[in-house]
KELUMKE-401492 format. One record per atom (N, C-alpha, C): y, x, z; residue in one letter. Coordinates in pm, whole numbers, plus 50000, padded with zeros to 5 digits. Layout:
// residues N
YXZA
...
//
This chain:
// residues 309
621662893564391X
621492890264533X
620022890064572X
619102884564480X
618122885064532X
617152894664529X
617582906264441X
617242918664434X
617212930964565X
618522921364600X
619142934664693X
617972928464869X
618182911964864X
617202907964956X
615682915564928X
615232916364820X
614032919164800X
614282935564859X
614912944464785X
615242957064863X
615202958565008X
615972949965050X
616122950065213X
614662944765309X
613722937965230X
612422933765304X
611372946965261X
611462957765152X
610952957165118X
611062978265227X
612762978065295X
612932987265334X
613052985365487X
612522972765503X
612112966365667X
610502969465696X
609852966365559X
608642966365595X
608092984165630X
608882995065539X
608633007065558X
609023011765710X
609983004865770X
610253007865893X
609653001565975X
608882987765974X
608172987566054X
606402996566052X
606032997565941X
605053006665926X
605153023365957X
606533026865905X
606703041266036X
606553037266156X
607343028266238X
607473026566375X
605423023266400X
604683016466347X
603783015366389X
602903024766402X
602863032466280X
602143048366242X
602383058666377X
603983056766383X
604523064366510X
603753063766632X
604133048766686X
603653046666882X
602443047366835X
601403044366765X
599943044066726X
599823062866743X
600173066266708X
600183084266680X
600823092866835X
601583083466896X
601703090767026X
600823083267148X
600673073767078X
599483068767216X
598413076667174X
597543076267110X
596043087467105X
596373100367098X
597343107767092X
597643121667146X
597943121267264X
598693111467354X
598483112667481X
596963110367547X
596413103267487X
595353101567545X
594403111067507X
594103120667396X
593473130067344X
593693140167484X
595313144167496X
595603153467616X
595203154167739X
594773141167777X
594553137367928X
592983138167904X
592303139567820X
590743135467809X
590103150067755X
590653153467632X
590213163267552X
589313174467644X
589723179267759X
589643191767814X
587793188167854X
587833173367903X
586553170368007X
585643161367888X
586263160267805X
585173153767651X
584293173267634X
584493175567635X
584013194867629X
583073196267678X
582223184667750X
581203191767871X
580523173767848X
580763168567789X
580023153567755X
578853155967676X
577913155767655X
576763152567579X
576883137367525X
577333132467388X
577693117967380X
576423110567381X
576563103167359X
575563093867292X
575763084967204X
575783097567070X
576023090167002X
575763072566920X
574523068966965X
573923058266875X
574363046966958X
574643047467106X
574693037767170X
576493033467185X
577253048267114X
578733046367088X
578853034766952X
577793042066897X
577843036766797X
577503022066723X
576883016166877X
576313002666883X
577322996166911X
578333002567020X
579082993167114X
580802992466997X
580163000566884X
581352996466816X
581232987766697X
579832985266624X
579322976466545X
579602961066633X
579362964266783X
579692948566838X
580782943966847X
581752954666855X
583342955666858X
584072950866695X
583402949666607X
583412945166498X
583312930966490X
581772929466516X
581452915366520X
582022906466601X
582902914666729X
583662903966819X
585182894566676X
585872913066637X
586802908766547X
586682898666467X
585482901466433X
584932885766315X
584482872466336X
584352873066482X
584662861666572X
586112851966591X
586532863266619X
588072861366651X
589442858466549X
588612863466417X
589722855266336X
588772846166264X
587372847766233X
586852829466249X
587622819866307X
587632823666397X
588712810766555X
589972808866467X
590742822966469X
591872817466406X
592382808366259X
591122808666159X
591102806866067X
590632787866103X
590062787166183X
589802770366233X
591122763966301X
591522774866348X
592852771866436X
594112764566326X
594122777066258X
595452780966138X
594842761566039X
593822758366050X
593432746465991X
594272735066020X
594452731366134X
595502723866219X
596392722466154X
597452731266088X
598902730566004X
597912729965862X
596852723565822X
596742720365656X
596552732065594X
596392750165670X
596852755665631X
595162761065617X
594772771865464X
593432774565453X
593242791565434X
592602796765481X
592932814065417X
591392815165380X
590692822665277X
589582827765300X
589122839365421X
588022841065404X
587922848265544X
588102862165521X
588232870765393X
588922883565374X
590032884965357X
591112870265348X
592272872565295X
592652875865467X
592132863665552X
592592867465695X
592332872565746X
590772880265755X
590812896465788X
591842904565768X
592822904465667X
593582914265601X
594832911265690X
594872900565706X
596092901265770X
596382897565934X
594992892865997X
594932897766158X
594632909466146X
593902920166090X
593932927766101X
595322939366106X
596192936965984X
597592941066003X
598682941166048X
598262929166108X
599522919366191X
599422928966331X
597432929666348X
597592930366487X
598002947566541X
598262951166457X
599072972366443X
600472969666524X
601122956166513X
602502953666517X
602142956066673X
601242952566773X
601202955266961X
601322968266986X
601292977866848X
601232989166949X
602782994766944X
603502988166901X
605532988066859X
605752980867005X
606212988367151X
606982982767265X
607872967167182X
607202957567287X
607922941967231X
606692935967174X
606522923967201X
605542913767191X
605452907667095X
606402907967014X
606692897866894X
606262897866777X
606092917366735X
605692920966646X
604902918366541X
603452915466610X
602392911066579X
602762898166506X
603272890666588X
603572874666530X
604622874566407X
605582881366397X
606332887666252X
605352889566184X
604792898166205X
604392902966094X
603632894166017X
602402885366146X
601412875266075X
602302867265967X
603652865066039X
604252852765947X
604552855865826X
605222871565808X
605762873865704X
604272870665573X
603372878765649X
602272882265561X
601702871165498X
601322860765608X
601082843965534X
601852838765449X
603132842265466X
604402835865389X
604172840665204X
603582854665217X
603472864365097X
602452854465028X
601322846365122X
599972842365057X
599712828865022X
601842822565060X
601822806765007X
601902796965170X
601372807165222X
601382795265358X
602752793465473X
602402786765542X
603462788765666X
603532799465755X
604832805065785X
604922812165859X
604752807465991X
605022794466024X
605432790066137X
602812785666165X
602932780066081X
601322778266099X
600472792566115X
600562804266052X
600082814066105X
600442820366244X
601592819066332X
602072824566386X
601822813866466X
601812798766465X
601412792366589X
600392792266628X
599202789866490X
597702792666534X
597032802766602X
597922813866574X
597982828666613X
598042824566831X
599512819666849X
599842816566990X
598482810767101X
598262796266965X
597152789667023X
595862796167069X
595672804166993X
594082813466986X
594492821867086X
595322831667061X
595552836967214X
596012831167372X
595932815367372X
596392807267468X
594472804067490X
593882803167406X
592392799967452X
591842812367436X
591922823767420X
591312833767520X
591802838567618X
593142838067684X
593232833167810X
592952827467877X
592732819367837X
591892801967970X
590512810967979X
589352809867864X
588352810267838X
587922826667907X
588582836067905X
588782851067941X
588942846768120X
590152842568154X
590372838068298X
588952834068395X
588562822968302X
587002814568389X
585722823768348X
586072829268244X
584782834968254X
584582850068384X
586082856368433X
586342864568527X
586172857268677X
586532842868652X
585822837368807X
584042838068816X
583462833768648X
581922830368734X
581562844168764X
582222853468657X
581272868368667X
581582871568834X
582742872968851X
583432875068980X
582212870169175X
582332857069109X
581302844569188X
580162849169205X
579272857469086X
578032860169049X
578022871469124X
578902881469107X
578782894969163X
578842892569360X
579652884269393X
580162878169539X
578682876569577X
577772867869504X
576252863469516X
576342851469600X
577452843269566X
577652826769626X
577192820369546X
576732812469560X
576092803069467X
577162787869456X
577602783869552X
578382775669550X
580062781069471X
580332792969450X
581262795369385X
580712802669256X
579682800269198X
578862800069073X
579052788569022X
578972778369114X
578642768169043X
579872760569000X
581082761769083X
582302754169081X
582992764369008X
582722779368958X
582952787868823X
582302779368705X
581592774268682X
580942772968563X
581572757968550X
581592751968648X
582432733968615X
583962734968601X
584422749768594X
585862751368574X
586412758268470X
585032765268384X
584712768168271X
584332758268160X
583652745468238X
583502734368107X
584572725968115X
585372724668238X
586882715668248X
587572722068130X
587612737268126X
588662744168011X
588612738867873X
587152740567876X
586632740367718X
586992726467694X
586742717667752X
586592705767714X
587832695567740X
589012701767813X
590222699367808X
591242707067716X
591352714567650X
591742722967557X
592532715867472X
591532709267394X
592292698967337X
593292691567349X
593552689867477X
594672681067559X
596112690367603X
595392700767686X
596702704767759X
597452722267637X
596142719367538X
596652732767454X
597972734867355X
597982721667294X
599172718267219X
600852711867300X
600432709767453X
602182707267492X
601922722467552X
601022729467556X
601262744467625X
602222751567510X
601532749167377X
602192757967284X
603972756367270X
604212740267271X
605112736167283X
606462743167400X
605732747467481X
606122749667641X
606382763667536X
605532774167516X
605822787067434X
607082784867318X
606772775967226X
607842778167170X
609082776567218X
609272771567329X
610572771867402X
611062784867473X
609942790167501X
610342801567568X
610792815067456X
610272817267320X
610222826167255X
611242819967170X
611792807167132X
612542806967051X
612022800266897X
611362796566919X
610312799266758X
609882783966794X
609442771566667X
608892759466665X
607622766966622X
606292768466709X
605162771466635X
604182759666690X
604352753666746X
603882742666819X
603302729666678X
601922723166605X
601532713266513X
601492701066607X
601382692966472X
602102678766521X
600382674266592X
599452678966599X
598242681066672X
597332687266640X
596392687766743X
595142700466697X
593982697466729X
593002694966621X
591672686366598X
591132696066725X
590172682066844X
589522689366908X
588332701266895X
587722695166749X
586732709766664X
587342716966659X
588742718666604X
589042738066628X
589392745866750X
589892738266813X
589952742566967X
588562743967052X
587772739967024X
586292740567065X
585752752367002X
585952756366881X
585532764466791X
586232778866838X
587572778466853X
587622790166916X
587682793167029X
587312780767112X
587292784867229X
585812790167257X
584632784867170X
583202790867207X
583502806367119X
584102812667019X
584512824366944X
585062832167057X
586002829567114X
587202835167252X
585862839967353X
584732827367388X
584292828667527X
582962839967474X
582602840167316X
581292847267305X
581972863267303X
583252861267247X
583892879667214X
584222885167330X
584202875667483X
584702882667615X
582632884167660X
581952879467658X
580812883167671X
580072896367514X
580632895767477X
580052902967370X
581302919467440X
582422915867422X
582782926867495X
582152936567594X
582222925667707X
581042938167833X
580302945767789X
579462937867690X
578122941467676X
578882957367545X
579662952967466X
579992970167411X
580642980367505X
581232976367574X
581962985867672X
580602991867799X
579712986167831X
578722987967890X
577553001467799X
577652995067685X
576953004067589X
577733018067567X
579403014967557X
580093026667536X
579963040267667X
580073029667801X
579843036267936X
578523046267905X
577653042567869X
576173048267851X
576303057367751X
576963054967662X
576813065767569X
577833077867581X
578583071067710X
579943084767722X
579513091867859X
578433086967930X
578023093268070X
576753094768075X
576143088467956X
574053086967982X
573523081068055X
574433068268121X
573763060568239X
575183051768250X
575033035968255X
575853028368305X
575133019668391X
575043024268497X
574733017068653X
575043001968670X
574562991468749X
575352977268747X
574902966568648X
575272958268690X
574622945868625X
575912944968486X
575352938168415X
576172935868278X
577482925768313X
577182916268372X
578432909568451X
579432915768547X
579002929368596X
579752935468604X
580722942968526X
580432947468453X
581212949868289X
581872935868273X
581702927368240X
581992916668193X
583352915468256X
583322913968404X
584322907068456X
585472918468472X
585082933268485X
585762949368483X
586672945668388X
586122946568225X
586862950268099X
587592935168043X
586732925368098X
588032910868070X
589162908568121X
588882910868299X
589972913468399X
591282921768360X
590602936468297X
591532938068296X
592172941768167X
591552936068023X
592282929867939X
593242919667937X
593042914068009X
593792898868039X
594942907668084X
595052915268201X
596272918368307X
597162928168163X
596432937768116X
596882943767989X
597802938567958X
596972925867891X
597682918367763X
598822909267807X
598522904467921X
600282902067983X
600932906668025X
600982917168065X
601772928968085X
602882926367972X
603962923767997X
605202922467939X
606162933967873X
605742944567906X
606622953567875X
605362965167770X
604252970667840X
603482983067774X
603002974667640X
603122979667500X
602742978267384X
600862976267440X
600192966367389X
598942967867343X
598762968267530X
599042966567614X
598652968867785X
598262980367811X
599212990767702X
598663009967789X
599243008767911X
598343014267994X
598433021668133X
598103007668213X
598162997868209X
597742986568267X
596402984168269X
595832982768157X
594942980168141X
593972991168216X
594322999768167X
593533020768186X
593573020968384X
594703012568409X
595003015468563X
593883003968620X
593322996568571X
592862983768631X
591562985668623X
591192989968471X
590222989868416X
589223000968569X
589483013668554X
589833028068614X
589683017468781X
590013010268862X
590023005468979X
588982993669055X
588732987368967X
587672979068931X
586352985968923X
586742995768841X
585092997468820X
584973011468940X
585583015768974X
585383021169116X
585213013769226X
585853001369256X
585452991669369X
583822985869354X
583342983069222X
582272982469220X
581672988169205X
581073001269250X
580393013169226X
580063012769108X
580543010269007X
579963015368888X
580153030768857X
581523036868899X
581703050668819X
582543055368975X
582323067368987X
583343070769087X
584483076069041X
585773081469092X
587133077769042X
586983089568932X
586723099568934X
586953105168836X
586673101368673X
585153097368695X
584363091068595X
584943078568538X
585403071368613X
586343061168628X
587383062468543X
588083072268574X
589363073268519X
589263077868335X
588143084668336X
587783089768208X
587263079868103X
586763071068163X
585963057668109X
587103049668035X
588183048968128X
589233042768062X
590423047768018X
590133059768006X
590993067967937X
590123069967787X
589003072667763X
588493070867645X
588253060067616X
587913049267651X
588033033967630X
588993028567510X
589993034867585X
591123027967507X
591353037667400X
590893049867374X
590683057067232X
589723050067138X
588723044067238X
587433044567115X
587863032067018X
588853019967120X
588883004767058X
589933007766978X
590843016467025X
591893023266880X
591623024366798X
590563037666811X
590083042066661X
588923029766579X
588483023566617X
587663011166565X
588613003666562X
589682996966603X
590332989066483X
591322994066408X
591853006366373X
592903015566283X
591993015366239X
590153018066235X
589623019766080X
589763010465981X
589453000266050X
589352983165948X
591072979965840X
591662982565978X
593542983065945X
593892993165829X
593323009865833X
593633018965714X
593243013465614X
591503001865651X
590913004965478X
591532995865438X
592452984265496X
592902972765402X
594332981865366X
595292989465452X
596062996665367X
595683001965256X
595053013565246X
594583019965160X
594113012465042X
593072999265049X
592932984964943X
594062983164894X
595342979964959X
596432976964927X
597232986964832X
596942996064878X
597843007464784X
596823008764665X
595373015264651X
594903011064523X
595512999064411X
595322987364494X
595732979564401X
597032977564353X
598222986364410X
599232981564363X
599732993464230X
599033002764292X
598703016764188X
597803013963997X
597213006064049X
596532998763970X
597152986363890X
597992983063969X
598732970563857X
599852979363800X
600172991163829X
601792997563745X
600903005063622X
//
C-alpha cells in the first residue's frame, strides 16, 4: 500500500511538472509572437537589461528572507538555500490556470523537508497578505507624489506607517478570514510582531526596488525611460497588484500587460505602441529571470538524485 501511495505522488508530481513546463512554454511563445517581429529593429541595452535583472534577483532574496521570518511563527526553520529551493519551485505552480498551485506545491515540498505543510503554506498566505497592504500604500504615496499634493503625500505616508505598524494586529484574523475562504487551516496560533515588520520592510523595499528594475529594463529596451522613478514605481506595482488578483489568468497574463501598457501611456511615459511593447516584453524578461533560478535548482535536483543511484 504504501508503495503504490508512493507511486501515485510520485506520478502526480510528473504531471504537475508537465502541466507547468506546458502553460510556462505557451505563455512565452505567445508572447515571443506578438513581440518578435518589432524586437528586430531594437538596439538593446544590454548592460542596463542586465542590471534591472541582477535587481530582480536581489528583490527574490528579499522576499523569501520575509518568508523565512514569516514561516518562523509556526516554530518552523528552513536555511536560506533550502527555501530558495522551494519558493522558488513552488512559485512555477502560478503559471498552471488556478491559484492554489503554488501553495500545494510549497506544502508538499516542506512536508519532504520535515516541516509543516500547513506552516509553509500559511506563512506563504501571510507574506503575500503584506505585500498587498505594503504594495497598495506604497501606489497611494507614489500616486499623491505624481498628483504633486502635498497634503495627500502626507496622509499617503501616515497610511503607510498605520500598515506597517498595525500588521501585527489585523494580519493573523485576516489569514484566518483566508483560511475560510480556501478551505485550508493555515492561519498560527500568533505572529511575532518582528516578523511581520520584517517582511513587511522586505515586501515594501522589493516594490521600490522593482520600479527602479523595470525603469532600468524600459531604458535598456528603448534607450531612454522618460519620468520620474515614482512613476515606474506606482505603473509596475499597480499593476502587479491588479495581476495578481486577478482570479482567473495564471501569474496575471493579460492583466497585468493590459494595465501595465495603460498607465504608462496616461503618464506619458511611452506612447501606446511603445507601451504595449514594454509590457509585452516585460513580462518575458521576469519569466525568463525566474525559470533561470527554478531550472538550476531542477537540474541540482536531478544531478543529485543521479548521483545517489
Amino acid at each position: 500500500m504504501a508503495l503504490t501511495r508512493r507511486n501515485l505522488f510520485r506520478v502526480a508530481q510528473w504531471i504537475f511538472a508537465a502541466a507547468v513546463l506546458f502553460f510556462a512554454a505557451r505563455s512565452l511563445a505567445g508572447q515571443w509572437d506578438k513581440v518578435g517581429s518589432r524586437l528586430t529593429h531594437i538596439q538593446f541595452g544590454w548592460q542596463w537589461i542586465g542590471a534591472a535583472s541582477v535587481l530582480v534577483l536581489v528583490i527574490y532574496a528579499l522576499l523569501i528572507e520575509g518568508w523565512r521570518r514569516v514561516l518562523g511563527a509556526w516554530d518552523s526553520h528552513l536555511p536560506f538555500m533550502q527555501a530558495a529551493r522551494i519558493w522558488f519551485l513552488s512559485n512555477l505552480g502560478k503559471y498552471v490556470p488556478g491559484n492554489i498551485w503554488s501553495l500545494t506545491a510549497m506544502g508538499v515540498m516542506a512536508r519532504k523537508r520535515g516541516l509543516s505543510a500547513i506552516a509553509a503554506s500559511g506563512s506563504s498566505v501571510i507574506m503575500q497578505m503584506v505585500s498587498l497592504a505594503t504594495g497598495t500604500a506604497i501606489v497611494m504615496v507614489t500616486s499623491a507624489t505624481l498628483l504633486g499634493q502635498p497634503l495627500l503625500v502626507g496622509a499617503a505616508v501616515l497610511v503607510l506607517a498605520a500598515v506597517l505598524l498595525s500588521a501585527p494586529r489585523f494580519l493573523p484574523p485576516l489569514a484566518v478570514w483566508v483560511s475560510t475562504l480556501i478551505g485550508r487551516d493555515l492561519a498560527p496560533p500568533s505572529v511575532p510582531a518582528t516578523s511581520i515588520w520584517t517582511a513587511a520592510i522586505a515586501s515594501t523595499l522589493s516594490w521600490l526596488f522593482y520600479g527602479l528594475a523595470f525603469q532600468l529594463f524600459v531604458r535598456g529596451l528603448l534607450g531612454a525611460a522618460p519620468g520620474e522613478i515614482s512613476s515606474y514605481i506606482a505603473v509596475f506595482t499597480a499593476a502587479y497588484i491588479l495581476g495578481f488578483v486577478s482570479p482567473i489568468a495564471p501569474a496575471g497574463l493579460g492583466v497585468r500587460e493590459f494595465t501595465l501598457a495603460a498607465f504608462m501611456t496616461q503618464l506619458g511615459l511611452a506612447n501606446e505602441a511603445d507601451a504595449a511593447l514594454i509590457a509585452i516584453a516585460a513580462r518575458l524578461w521576469l519569466t525568463i529571470v525566474e525559470l533561470v533560478p527554478s531550472g538550476l535548482y531542477i537540474a541540482a535536483g536531478a544531478n543529485r538524485k543521479l548521483l545517489s543511484h
